[in-house]
N, C-alpha and C positions, 0 to 999 in steps of 0.2 A: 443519888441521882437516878430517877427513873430510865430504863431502859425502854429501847425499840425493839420494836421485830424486826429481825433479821434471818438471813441464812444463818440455817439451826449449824452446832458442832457438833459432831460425830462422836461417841463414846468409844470403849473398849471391845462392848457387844451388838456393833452396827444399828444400835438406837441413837436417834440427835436428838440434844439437847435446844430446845428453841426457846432464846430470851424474850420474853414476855413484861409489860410496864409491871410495875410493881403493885403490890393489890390485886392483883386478878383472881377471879378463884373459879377454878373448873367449874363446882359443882354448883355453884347457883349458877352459873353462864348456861349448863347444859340439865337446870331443872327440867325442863321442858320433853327430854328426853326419857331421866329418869320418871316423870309421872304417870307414862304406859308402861312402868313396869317390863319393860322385854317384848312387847307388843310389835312396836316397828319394826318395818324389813330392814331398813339400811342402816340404823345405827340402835345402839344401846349403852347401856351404862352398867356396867358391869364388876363390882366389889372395886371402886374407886378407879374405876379406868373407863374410857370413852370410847367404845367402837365404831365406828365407822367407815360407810362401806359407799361408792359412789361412780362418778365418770371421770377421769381425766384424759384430754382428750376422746381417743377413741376407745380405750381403756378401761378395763374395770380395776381401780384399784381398794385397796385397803389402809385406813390410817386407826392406829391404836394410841391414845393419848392421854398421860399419868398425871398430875400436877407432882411435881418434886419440893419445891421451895414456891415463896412467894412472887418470883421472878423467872421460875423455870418451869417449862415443860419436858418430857422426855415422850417423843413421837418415835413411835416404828411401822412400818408396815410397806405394802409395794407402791406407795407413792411415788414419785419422783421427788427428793430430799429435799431439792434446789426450790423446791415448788410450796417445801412444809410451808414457810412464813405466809405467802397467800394464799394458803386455805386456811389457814389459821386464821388470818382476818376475816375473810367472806365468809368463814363456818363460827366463828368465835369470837369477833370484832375485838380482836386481842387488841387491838391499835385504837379502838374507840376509850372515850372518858365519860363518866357520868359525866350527865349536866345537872345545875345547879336548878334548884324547881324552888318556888314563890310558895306555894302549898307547905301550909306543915305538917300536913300529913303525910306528902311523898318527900319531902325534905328529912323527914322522919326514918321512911323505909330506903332511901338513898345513903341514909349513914349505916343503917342496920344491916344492910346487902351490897356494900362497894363494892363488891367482887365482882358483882355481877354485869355483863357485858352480852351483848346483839347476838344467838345462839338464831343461825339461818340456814337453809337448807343449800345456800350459793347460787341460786338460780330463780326467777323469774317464772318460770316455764316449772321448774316444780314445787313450787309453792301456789301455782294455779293451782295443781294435780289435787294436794294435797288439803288444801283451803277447798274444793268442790267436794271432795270424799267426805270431807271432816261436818260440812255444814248440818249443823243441830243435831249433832250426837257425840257421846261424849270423848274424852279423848281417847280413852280405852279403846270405845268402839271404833274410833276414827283408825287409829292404828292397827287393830285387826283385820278391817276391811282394805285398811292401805296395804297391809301384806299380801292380801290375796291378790290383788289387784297386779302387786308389783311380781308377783310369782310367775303370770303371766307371760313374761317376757323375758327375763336370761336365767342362766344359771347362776346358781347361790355361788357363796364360798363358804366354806366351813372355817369359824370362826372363834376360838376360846370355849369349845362344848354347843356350838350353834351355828345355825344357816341364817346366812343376810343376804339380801337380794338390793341390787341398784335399784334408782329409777328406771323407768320406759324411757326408751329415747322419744322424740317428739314425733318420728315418722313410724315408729312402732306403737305409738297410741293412734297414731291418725289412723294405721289401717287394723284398729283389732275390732272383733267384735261385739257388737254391743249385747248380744246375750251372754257371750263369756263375761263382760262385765258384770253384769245385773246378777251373772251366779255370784260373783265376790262377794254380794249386797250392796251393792250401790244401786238406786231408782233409775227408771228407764230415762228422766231425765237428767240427770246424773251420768249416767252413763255416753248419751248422746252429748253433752255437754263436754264431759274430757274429750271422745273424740274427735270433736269440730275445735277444740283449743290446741289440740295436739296437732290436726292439720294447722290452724293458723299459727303457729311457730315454728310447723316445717316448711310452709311456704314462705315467710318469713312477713306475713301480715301483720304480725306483733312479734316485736324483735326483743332480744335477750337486752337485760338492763344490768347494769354494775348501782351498786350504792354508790349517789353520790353523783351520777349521771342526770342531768336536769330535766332529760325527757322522762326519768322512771314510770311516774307517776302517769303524766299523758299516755305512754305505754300499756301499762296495766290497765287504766282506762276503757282499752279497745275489747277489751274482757267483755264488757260488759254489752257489747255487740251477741254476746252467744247465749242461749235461750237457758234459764238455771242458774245464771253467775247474776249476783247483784253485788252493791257496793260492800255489804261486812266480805266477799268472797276477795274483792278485789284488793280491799285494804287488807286483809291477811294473807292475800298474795305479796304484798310487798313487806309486810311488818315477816313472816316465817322462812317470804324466800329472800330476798336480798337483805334485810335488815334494817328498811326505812325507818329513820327515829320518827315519824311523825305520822306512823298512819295507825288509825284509829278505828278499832272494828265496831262500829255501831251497830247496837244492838247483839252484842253477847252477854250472855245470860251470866258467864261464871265470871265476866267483868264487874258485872253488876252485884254479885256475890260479892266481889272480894273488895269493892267501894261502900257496897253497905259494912260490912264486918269496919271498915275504919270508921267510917260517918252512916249513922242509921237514916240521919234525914234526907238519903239518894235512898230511891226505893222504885225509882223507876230506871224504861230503859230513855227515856226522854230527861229525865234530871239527870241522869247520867253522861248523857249526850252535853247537857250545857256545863256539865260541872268538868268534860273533856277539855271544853276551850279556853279554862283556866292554863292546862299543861302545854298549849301550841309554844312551840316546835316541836317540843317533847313528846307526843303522845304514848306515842310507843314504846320507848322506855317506861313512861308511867304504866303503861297495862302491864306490861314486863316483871315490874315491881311489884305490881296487886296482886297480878299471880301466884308469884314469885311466895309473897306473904301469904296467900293465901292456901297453897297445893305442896309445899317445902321446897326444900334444892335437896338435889342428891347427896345418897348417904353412902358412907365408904364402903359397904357392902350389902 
């Protein structure tokens, strides 16, 4: 019988055990991570282990997390224990299931990659950040420039041979500056663009969303009030930071890559777009999966 998440159990050497459904597998869940190679500030993937580093509450804490069995994780770090199970789901969608897809071609990579599960940043507000740095460049570069970025504002922790840095909090990007920006590499509108997001989620003009809250989307939406964000910004805010199964980045190129490699006769970003609306509800899962096939899942070292 498949298991839930729950409040993880404590080992011998103050690691917990957190049961997970059965089927899950780290490392295509957190491909995503593994594909910058070490790049990102806040998490990594690290000879079969998951680093990550982030906000709880006011907190900066750290969560390191191993796959052990097909059922188990084994989490350590200065999290709060009580708390592993929902970040597990908001960073790992331990609790979500594939859906069932009509295509046989995603039908196809959905049996090849069950493991694989909603790999999100937990937040609304940093998946704007990180969907504006990211837009059309690759993900290497995306990541590099996200470090510098994130350097900016607290100190690191020194982590397994490495320094990780949090996000910005939302009132610490609202007031940084935008030439300190533009030195990270990010464009001058780029730059002004995180900072007027970052004030409108300190002042609370676009308010924090949970997967699965009905406003998400209308939410995200108000993005696109700020000069630089458009809709592929918006929808990868919500497909990277909360884990929307259904949003759909129009007009990404490495989408379009990894739909041609299945079907040659998608060759645009527009036949791509109509061949999306095969996958509704699904979308995101589906891109999830293209990628997935197309860039690997992490390897044990």
């Amino acid at each position: 019988m498949a298991r839930s998440t729950h409040a993880p159990e404590p080992d011998e050497n103050g690691s917990r055990l957190l049961p997970v459904l059965a089927g899950f597998s780290l490392a295509r869940t957190t491909a995503p991570v593994w594909w910058a190679r070490g790049r990102w500030a806040s998490v990594d993937w690290r000879a079969g282990t998951l680093w990550w580093t982030g906000w709880e509450s006011d907190r900066i804490v750290w969560r390191s997390v191993r796959q052990i069995t097909a059922d188990r994780l084994l989490i350590a770090g200065s999290g709060a224990p009580d708390l592993d199970g929902v970040w597990a789901a908001r960073a790992l969608g331990v609790t979500a299931q594939m859906p069932e897809f009509d295509d046989p071609i995603l039908a196809n990579l959905a049996r090849r990659h069950s493991g694989m599960r909603s790999w999100a940043q937990g937040s609304l507000f940093d998946g704007a950040v990180s969907s504006i740095i990211g837009q059309s460049i690759s993900v290497a570069a995306a990541a590099t420039t996200e470090r510098r970025v994130y350097e900016l504002f607290n100190p690191p922790l020194a982590l397994d041979g490495r320094l990780f840095w949090p996000s910005p909090r939302t009132e610490q990007l609202a007031a940084a500056d935008p030439g300190n920006l533009r030195a990270c590499g990010v464009t001058t509108i780029r730059a002004v663009a995180l900072i007027r997001v970052g004030a409108a989620f300190a002042a609370g003009e676009i308010g924090e969303r949970a997967l699965g809250d009905d406003d998400a989307v209308a939410e995200a939406e108000k993005l696109l009030a700020v000069r630089g964000v458009g809709p592929w910004t918006v929808r990868s805010a919500l497909l990277w930071g909360i884990g929307d199964p259904d949003a759909h980045p129009s007009g990404d190129v490495a989408l379009l890559r990894a739909v041609a490699k299945q079907d040659p006769a998608v060759s645009t970003l527009r036949e791509l777009d109509a061949r999306a609306e095969m996958w509704r509800p699904h979308r995101a899962w589906a891109a999830r999966l293209l990628w997935l096939d197309l860039l690997g899942h992490a390897e044990a070292s």
